[in-house]
C-alpha positions, 0 to 999 in steps of 0.5 A: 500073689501068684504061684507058676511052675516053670521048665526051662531047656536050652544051655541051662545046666553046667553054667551056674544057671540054679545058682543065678536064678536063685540070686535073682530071686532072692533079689526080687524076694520071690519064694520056691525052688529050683532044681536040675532034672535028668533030661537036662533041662531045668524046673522051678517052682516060684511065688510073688505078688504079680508084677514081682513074679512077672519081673522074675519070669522074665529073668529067667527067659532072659537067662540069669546065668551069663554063660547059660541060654534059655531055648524054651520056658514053658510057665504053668499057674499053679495054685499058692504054696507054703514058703519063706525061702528060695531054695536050690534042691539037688 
């Protein structure tokens, strides 16, 4: 199990990009959040076992969102956290 914290920037706002990431988590039963912020780009926090997380991340590169496109994703370990659900904070 593993946690990371992720910043995603490109065309990643306005495009459904929280709503398909958290599909895809969902999915993949991954645990965390994902959120909008003010500089445009987009941050996530998210937690699996290893190779779940992996698949995850790779999605999330790979944009979930059709019409969005990720630039750049920078993805941090961050230590274990409490949660059940993967939610989109506003």
């Amino acid at each position: 199990m593993k946690a990371v914290h992720m910043n995603a920037s490109g065309r990643v706002q306005a495009v459904g990009f929280r709503y398909t990431t958290k599909l895809l988590a969902d999915r993949l039963k991954v645990t965390g959040w994902v959120k909008n912020n003010p500089d445009g780009t987009v941050e996530i926090e998210a937690q699996a076992p290893d190779a779940v997380l992996d698949q995850f991340i790779d999605g999330v590169k790979a944009s979930p969102s059709p019409s969005g496109r990720v630039n750049k994703l920078t993805v941090k370990s961050i230590p274990l956290f409490e949660g059940q659900d993967f939610i989109v904070k506003y």
